[in-house]
C-alpha positions in Angstrom: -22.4 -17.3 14.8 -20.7 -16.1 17.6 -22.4 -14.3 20.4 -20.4 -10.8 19.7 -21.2 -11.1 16.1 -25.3 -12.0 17.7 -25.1 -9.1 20.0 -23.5 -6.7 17.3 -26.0 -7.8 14.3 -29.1 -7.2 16.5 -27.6 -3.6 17.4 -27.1 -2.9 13.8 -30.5 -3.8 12.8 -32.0 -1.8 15.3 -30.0 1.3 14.3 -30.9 0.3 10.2 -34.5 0.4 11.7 -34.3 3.4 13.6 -33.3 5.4 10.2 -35.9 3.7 8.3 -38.9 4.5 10.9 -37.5 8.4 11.6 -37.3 8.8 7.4 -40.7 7.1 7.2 -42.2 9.8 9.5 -45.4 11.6 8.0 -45.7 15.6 8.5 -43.9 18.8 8.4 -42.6 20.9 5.6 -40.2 19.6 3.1 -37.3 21.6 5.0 -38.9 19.2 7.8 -38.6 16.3 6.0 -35.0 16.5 4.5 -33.9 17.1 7.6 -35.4 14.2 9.4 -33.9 12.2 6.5 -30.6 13.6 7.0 -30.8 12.9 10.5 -31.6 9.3 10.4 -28.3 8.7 8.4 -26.6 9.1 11.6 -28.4 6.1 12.3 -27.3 4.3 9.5 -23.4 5.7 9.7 -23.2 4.1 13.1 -24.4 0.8 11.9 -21.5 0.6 9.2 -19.2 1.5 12.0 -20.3 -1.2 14.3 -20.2 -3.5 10.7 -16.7 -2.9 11.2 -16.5 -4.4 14.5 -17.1 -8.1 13.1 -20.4 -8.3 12.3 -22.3 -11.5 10.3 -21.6 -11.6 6.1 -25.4 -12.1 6.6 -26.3 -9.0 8.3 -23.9 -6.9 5.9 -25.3 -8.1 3.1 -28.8 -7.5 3.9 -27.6 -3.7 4.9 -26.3 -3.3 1.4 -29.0 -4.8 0.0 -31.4 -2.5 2.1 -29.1 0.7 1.1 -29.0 -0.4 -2.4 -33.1 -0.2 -2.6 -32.7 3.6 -1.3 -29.8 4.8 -3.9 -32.8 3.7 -6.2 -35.9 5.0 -4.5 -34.7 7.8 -2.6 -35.3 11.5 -2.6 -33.1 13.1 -5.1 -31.0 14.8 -2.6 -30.3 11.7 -0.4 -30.0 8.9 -3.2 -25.6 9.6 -3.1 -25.8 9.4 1.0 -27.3 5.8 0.3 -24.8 4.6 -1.9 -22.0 5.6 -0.1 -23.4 3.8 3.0 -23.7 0.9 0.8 -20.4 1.1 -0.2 -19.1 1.6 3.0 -20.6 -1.4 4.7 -19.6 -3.2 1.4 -16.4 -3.0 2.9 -17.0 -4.5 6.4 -17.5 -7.5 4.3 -20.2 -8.3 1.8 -20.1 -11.3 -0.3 -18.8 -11.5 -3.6 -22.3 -11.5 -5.6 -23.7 -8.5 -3.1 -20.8 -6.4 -4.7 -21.0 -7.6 -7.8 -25.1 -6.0 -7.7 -23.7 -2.4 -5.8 -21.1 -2.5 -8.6 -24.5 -3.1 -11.4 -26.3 -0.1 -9.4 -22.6 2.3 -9.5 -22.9 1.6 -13.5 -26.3 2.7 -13.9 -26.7 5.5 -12.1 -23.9 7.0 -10.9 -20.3 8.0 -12.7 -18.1 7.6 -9.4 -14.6 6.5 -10.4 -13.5 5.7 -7.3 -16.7 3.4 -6.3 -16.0 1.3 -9.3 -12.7 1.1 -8.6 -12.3 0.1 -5.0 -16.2 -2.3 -5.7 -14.0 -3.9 -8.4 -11.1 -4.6 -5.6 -13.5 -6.1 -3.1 -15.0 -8.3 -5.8 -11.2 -9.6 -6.7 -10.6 -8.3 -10.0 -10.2 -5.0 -11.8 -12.8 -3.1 -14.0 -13.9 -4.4 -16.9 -13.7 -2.6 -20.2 -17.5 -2.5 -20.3 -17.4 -1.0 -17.2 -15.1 1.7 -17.9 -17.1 2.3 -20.9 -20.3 2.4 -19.2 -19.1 4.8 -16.5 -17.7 7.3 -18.9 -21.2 7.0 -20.6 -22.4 7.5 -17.9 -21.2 10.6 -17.4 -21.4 11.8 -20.9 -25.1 11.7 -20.0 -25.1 13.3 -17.1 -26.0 16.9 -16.2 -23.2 18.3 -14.6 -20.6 20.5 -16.0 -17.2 18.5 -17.2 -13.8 20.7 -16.1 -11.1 20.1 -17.4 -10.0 18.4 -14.2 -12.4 16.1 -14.4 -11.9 15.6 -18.0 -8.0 14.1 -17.1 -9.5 12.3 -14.4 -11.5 10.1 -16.7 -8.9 9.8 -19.1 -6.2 8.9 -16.6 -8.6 6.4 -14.7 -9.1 5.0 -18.5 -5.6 4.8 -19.3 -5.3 2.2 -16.2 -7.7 -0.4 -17.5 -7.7 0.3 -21.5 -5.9 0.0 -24.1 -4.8 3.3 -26.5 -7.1 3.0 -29.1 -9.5 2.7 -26.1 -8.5 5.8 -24.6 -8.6 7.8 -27.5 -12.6 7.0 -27.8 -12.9 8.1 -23.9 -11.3 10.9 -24.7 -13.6 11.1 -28.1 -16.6 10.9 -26.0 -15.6 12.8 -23.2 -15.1 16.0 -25.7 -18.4 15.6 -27.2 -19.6 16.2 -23.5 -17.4 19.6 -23.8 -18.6 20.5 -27.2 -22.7 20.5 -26.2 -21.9 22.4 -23.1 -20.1 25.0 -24.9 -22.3 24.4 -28.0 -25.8 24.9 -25.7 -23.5 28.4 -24.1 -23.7 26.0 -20.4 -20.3 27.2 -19.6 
């Protein structure tokens, strides 16, 4: 290890730190405490940056590793700001099987073309159908409202990776999605 990538792994720890002790802080209102959590991503946002500068595989992994435990265990509001800093240091350089478990995470929790996508590219490869399957499945189950927008999103982002009789069952279980929302009067 060379003594920038030394110097530049101990300042990212210390910042990773930082974030973890000011989120960790006991006391205050929940207004309080959300923003203190907010806060202490700046923390975190300046570690990626500095990631960037040519930090350790080692230290990049164990910061995607450490982000990947709060996309899981977070407060609701804060669980997508710790997946996209997981993502984001992903790309300063995490190893092949680190990406491969962010990728695992994306696919159970959360329906984010684009993570899977560019996770896919840093791993070497492109998604798999059971990926593609498993995100739109992923957001079939989810709560939020499906425009049509979002709708030809999906199916264009399936048409890249399937083949046509594929499609057609995104498409077939994206429209289900429409139908209970409009069944259930959501719209």
């Amino acid at each position: 290890m060379t003594e920038k990538q030394k110097v530049l792994d101990s300042v990212i720890k210390t910042f990773i730190n930082k974030g973890e002790k000011l989120r960790s802080m006991r006391g205050g209102d929940f207004h309080e405490h959300l923003r203190r959590a907010r806060n202490s991503n700046n923390y975190d946002w300046a570690a990626v940056e500095l990631a960037g500068l040519g930090a350790s595989g080692e230290t990049i992994d164990s910061a995607v590793q450490e982000y990947m435990i709060g996309a899981r265990t977070a407060f609701v509001l804060i669980r997508n700001e710790y997946l996209s800093m997981a993502i984001s240091m992903a790309k300063r350089g995490a190893s092949r099987e680190v990406i491969e478990d962010l990728l695992k995470l994306v696919l159970e929790s959360y329906p984010w073309i684009r993570a899977l996508e560019e996770l896919a590219q840093l791993a070497g490869r492109k998604p798999t159908r059971d990926e593609v399957f498993a995100l739109v499945q992923r957001e079939r189950e989810s709560m939020s409202y499906m425009s049509s927008d979002m709708h030809e999103r999906y199916t264009a982002f399936a048409e890249k990776y399937l083949s046509a009789r594929d499609v057609k069952r995104v498409i077939g279980i994206l429209d289900e999605k429409v139908k209970q929302w409009e069944s259930e009067g959501a719209y």
